[in-house]
N, C-alpha and C positions, 0 to 999 in steps of 0.2 A: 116203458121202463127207463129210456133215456131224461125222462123229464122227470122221472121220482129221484134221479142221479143228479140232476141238476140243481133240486133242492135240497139235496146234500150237502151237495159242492158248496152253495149257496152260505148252507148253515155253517155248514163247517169253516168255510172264511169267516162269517161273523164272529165264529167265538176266540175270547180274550186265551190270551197267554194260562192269565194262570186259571181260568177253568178247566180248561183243559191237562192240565198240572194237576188242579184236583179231580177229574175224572181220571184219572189214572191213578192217582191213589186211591180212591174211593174203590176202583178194582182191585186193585194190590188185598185192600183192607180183606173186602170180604173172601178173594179166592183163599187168603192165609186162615179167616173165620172158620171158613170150611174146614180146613186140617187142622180146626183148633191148636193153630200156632199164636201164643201171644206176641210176637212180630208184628202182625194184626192191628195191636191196640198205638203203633206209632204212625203207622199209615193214617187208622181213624185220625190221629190229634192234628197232624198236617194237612190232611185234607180238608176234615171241619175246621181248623182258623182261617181257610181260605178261603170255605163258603158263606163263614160267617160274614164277610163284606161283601161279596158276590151278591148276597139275598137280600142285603141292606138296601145296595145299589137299587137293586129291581121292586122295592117297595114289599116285598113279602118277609115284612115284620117279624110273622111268626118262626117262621123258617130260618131268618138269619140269631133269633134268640136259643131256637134249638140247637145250633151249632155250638152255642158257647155250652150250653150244656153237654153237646158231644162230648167238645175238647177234655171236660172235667170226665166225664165217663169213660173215656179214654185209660186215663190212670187210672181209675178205679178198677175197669175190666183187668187191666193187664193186674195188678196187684191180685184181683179176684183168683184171676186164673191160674199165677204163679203160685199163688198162696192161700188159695180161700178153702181147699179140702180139708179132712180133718188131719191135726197134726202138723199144720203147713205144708201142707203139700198140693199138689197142683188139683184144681179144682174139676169132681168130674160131671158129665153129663148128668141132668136132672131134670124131671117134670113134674108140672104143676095140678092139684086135685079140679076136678070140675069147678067146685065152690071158689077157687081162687081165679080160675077166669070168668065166670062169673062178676065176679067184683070187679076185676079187671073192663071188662065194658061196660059196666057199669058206670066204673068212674071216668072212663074213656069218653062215654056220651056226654054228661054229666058236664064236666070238664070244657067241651067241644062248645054246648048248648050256651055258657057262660060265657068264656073269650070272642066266641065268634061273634055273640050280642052286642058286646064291650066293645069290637075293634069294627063292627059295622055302624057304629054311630057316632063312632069320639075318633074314627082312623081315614085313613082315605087307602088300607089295605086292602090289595086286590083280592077277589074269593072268600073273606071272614070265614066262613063257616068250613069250605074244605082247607084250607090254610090251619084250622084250627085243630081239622080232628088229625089231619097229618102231622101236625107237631106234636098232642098231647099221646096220640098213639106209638107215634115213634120216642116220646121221651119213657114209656113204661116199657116198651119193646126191646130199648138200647139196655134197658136194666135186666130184663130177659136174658140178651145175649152176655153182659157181664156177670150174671148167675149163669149163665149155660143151661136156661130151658128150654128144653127141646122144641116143643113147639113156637119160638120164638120164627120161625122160618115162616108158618102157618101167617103170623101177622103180618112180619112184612111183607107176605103177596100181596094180601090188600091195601097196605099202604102206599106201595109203589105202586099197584095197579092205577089207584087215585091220583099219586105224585105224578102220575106220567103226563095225562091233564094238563095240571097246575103247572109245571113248567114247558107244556107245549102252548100255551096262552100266554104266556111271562116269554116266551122268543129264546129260552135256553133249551135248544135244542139236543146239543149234547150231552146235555142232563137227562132229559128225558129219555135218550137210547141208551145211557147209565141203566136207569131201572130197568128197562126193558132184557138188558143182558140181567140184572140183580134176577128179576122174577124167573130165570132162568137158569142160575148161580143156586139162588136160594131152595131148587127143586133138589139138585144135585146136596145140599148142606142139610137139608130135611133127613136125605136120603143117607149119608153118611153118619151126621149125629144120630139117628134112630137105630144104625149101626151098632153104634159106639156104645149107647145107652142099653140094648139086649144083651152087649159080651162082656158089659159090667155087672149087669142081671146075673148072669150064667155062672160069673166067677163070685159073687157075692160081694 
């Protein structure tokens, strides 16, 4: 036990100011997610400008590209949320027909199978292939959670389950125990949107 504490310590000295800055918001973002609070969508845009150089720094390409598209999904969710119901009104929980996830990993693989080929021959980026499905997963997923589908929680288990990997190889440690709280966050956000979404049923 002593020496799993010690590579704590370890890690946790190593990480920068402001990773650490954005793993704290990165939590902020999703615990406010859960209570479908659009507050949420400022933590997102702060914390993704911060990873976007973070991920630069450490060669994973894909991942520091994703973040600029965070930042812009950022605004959009908060807009979405505030205003994307009918009538402008705030936007409520919704889910998506089998055929549209369907399509959905479809174009996910699809997607993956393309970049990952492209950035293992023309890149010197670490991982091409899971670097690729984590980004193009997470960039249809983040649009999930700016629509509010429900099962959007369902995907990101598997993509932080993956992400946890990828940044325990890349030395960002704190990142990695990010997700590890997220797939943990995200059981409880399942659990309350699936809530939220039967007692809009009920009321019509």
């Amino acid at each position: 036990m002593s020496e799993v504490s010690e590579v704590i310590a370890q890690a946790w000295a190593q990480m920068s100011g402001w990773e650490i800055t954005a793993v704290i918001l990165a939590i902020a973002y999703l615990l406010l997610a859960v209570k479908q609070n659009s507050w949420c969508w400022y933590c997102a845009f702060a914390s993704t400008a911060i990873y976007t150089a973070l991920f630069w720094d450490v060669q994973l390409l894909m991942e520091s590209a994703l973040n600029v598209y965070y930042m812009a999904m950022a605004v959009y969710g908060w807009w979405q949320w505030r205003h994307g119901g009918s009538n402008d009104t705030q936007l409520p929980v919704q889910r998506w027909k089998l055929k549209q996830h369907s399509l959905t990993l479809a174009a996910i693989a699809a997607l993956t199978l393309v970049s990952g080929t492209l950035l293992s021959r023309y890149t010197e980026a670490a991982w091409p292939y899971v670097d690729s499905f984590t980004t193009w997963a997470s960039v249809i997923t983040t649009f999930m959670v700016a629509r509010k589908i429900l099962e959007n929680w369902l995907y990101w288990m598997v993509i932080n389950s993956t992400s946890i990997f990828l940044f325990i190889d890349r030395g960002m440690y704190l990142t990695a125990l990010l997700l590890v709280c997220y797939l943990i966050i995200s059981v409880f956000g399942l659990i309350n949107w699936q809530r939220d979404y039967r007692r809009q049923a009920a009321y019509g």
